[in-house]
N, C-alpha and C positions, 0 to 999 in steps of 0.2 A: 537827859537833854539830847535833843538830836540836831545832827551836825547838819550843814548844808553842804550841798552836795558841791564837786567841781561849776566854774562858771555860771554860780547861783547869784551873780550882782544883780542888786538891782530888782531882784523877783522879792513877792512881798515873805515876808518869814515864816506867817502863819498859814500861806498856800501852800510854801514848802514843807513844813512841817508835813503838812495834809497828803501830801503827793507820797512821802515817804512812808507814812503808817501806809497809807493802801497798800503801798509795794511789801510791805512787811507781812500783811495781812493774805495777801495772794500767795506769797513763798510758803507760808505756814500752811493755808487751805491745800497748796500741792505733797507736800509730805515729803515723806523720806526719799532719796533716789531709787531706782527701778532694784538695783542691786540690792539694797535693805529691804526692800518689800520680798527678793527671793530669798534672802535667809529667813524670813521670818515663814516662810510658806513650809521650810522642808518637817520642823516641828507640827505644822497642822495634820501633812498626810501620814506621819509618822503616827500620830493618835489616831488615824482612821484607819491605819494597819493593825493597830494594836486592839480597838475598839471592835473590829471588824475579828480580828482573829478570837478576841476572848468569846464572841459570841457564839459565831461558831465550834468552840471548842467545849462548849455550853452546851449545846444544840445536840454535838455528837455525843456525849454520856448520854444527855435523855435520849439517844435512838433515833433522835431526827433528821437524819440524813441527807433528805434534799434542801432542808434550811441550813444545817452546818456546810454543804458546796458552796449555797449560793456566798455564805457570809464570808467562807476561806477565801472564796475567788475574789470577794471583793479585797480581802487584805490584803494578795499576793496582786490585785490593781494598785493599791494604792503602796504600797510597795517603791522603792526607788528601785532600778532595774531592776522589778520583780523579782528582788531576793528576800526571799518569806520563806527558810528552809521550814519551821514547825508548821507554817501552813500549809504546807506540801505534804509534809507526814500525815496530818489530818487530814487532809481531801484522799491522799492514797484508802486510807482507812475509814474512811465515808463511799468511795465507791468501790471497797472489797467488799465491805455490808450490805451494800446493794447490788452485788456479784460483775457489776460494772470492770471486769478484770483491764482491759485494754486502758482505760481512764486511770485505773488505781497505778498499773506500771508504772504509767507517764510520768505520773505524780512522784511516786517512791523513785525513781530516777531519779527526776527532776529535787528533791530532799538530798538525795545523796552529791548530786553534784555540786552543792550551798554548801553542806554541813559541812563543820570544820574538825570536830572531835563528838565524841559518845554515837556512832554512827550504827552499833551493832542492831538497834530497833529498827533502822531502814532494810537495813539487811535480812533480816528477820522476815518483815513485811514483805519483801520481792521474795523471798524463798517461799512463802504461805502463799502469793500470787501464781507464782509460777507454778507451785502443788496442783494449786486449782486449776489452772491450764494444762496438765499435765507437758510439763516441760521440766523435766526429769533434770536433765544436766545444768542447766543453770540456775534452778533451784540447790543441786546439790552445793555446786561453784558457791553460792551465797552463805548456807549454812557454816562452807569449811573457814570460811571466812571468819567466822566470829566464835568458833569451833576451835582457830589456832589462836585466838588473845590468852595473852601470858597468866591473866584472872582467872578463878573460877566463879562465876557469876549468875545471879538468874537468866539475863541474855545467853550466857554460852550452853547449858542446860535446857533452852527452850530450845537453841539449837541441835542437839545432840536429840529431843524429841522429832524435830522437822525430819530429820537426816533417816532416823527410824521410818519415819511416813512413807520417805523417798524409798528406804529397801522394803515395804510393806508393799507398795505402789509397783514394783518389782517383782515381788512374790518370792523376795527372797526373807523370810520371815525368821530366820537363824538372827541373823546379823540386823534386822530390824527388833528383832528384842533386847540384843545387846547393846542397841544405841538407846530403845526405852528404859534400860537396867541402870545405864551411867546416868541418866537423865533423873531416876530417880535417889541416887545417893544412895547413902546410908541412911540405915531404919532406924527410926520410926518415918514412914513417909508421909510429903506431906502434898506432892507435887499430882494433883490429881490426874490430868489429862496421858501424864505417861503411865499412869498408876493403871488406868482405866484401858493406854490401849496394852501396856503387857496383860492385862487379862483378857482382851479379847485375842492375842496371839493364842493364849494355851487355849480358847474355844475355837482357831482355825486350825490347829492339831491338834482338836478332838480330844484335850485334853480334859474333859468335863470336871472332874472332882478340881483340879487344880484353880483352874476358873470359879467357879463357886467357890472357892476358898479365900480368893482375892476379890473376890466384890464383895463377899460378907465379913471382908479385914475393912473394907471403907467404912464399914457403917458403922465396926466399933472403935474410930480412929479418933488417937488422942490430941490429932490435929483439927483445927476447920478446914477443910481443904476447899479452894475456892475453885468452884464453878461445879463442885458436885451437886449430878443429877442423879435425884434418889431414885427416880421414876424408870429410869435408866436400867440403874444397877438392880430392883428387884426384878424390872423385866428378865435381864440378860442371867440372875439365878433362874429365875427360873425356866429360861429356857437349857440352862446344863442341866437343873435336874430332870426335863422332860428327857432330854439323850440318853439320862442316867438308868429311865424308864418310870421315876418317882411325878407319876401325872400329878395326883395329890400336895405335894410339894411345892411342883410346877404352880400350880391352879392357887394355891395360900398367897406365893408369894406375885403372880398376876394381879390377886385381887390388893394386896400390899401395894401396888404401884397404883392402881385407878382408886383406891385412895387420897393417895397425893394427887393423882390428876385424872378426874374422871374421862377426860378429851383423849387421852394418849392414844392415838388411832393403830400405833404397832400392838400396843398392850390386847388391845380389843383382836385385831389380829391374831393374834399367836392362842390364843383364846379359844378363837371360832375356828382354829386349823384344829386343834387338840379338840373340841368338841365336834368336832364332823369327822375325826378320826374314832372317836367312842358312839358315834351314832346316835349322838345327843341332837338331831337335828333342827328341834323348834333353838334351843339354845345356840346351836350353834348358827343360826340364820342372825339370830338378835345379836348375836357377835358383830358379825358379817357388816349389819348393816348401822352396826358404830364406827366399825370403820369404814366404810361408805363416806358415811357424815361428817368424820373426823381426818381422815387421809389425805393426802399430799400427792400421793404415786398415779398420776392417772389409767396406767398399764394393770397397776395392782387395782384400784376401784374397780375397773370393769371385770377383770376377776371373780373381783367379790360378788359384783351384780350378776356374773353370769353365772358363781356357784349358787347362790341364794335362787337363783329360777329355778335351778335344776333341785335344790332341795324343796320347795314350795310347792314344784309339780307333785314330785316324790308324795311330798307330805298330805295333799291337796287335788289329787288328780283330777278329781272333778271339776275344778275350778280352773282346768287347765283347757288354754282353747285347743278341739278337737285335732286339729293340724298344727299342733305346737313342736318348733322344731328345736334342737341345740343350733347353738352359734355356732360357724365354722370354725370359732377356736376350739369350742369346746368336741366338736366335731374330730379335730387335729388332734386332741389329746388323745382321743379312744383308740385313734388311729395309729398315732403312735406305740400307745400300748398293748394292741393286737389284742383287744378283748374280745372273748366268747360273745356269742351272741344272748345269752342271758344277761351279760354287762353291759349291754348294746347302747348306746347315750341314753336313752328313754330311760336306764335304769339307776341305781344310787351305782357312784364309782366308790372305788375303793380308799380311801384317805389319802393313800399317797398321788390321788391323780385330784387333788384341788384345786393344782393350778397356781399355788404356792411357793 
């Protein structure tokens, strides 16, 4: 029943009535006051943080790098004071993949300033930034950081890898295998990446059998070790057993790795050095010119391109135009090596002048 209102004498009932729903009906159409309508908003951008971060976070395992930015950014927008530490940690690690180092800093900065605990991954992250930058000292600054946590931890063992990098980066290689040694514990190991660079220490002091001994421990390891590259590890046998003098060996386990990846443009490399060192010359041109095809290094490409003419001519003189001359690099090499004039550039050099 609805009441009438003050100084309603006199007015008819059923007008009244009428005037009163409308007014009812208008209060209901406008809604809650402004204040109710902003709590109800903060739960909205709250899911487009979240919905935005998951996708992104999605986007980065499968490799997609420039859709996990665009997605992180949008979460760390929608964000209330843009506090989105894990999407900070991900965009850091979206643009270290994309070697974007200035963007990645910001970011793992920006992570570390939010987080509130388990912080040792940001840490982590700035010190692999800074690797890449070569920025030695606060790289180190970061490692020691999660290096002094009272745990002993997979973070603090990746750090004691970093710390190696950093005396590696140094050329102080003593003390960079001792940080790869604690990093890898006690044996059986299973921790590949430190596993992998203490054998390439004992192959920068020439330690060839020992190195061949520790990458052919990976391959019968009772662990899975994660991120082992097999492609890798028969290349780098075989390049100790070529120092060792065991071309043969060398050349099994070459052919062992383009196996696994017929593309491996170093594999094809080290190939066509060791075949243009034996005077294998049509073979070793076919080398040359996989990695050609396959290679990364543009300095090293034209190498190859410039040893491959000089073998072609060799092989093929006829085919060579009458005034055919060496590049100025190749020019530079002979020059440097003060060769007779029987070894004059027109001629085959000597293996060790490939330019390798």
């Amino acid at each position: 029943m609805l009441l009438k209102p003050p100084g309603s004498a006199g007015v008819c009932p059923a007008l009244t009535n009428a005037i009163l729903a409308l007014i009812m009906v208008l209060v209901l159409s406008i809604g809650p006051p402004l204040s109710s309508q902003a709590k109800q908003k903060a739960p909205l951008t709250q899911d487009q943080l979240m919905k935005n971060y998951l996708i992104g976070l999605e986007l980065y395992k499968k490799k997609d790098y420039d859709g996990a930015i665009d997605a992180l950014l949008q979460s760390v927008y929608f964000a209330r004071n843009s506090y989105a530490p894990t999407s900070y940690y991900y965009l850091g690690c979206s643009y270290q993949a994309k070697h974007d180092y200035t963007k990645a800093i910001e970011a793992g900065k920006k992570y570390l300033e939010q987080a509130t605990d388990n912080t040792a991954n940001g840490h982590l992250l700035l010190a692999e930034l800074y690797i890449a930058t070569d920025r030695l000292d606060e790289a180190e600054a970061q490692c020691l950081i999660v290096i002094g946590l009272p745990d002993i931890t997979p973070e603090t063992m990746h750090a004691r890898f970093l710390y190696g990098k950093i005396f590696e980066a140094r050329k102080d290689y003593g003390e960079a295998d001792d940080q790869y040694t604690i990093a890898l514990g006690d044996p059986p190991w299973s921790y590949y990446e430190a596993w992998e660079a203490h054998a390439e220490i004992a192959m920068k002091n020439k330690n060839w059998s020992a190195a061949y001994s520790l990458f052919n421990s990976m391959l019968t390891s009772e662990h899975k070790l994660k991120g082992f590259d097999i492609v890798k590890c028969y290349r780098l046998m075989g390049v100790c057993l070529l120092k060792k003098g065991d071309h043969q060996g060398a050349l099994v386990n070459w052919h062992k790795a383009l196996d696994f990846n017929q593309t491996d443009a170093d594999t094809h490399l080290e190939l066509g050095i060791m075949l243009d060192s034996e005077i294998h010359m049509q073979s070793a041109i076919d080398e040359y010119k996989q990695y050609i095809r396959y290679g990364q290094d543009p300095v090293k490409i034209q190498k190859a391109k410039e040893r491959v003419l000089m073998l072609e001519q060799k092989l093929h003189p006829g085919d060579a135009p009458y005034d055919a001359k060496p590049s100025p690099y190749i020019r530079k090499q002979y020059k440097q090596q003060q060769l007779p004039p029987e070894q004059s550039p027109e001629g085959l050099p000597q293996p060790k002048d490939s330019g390798f």
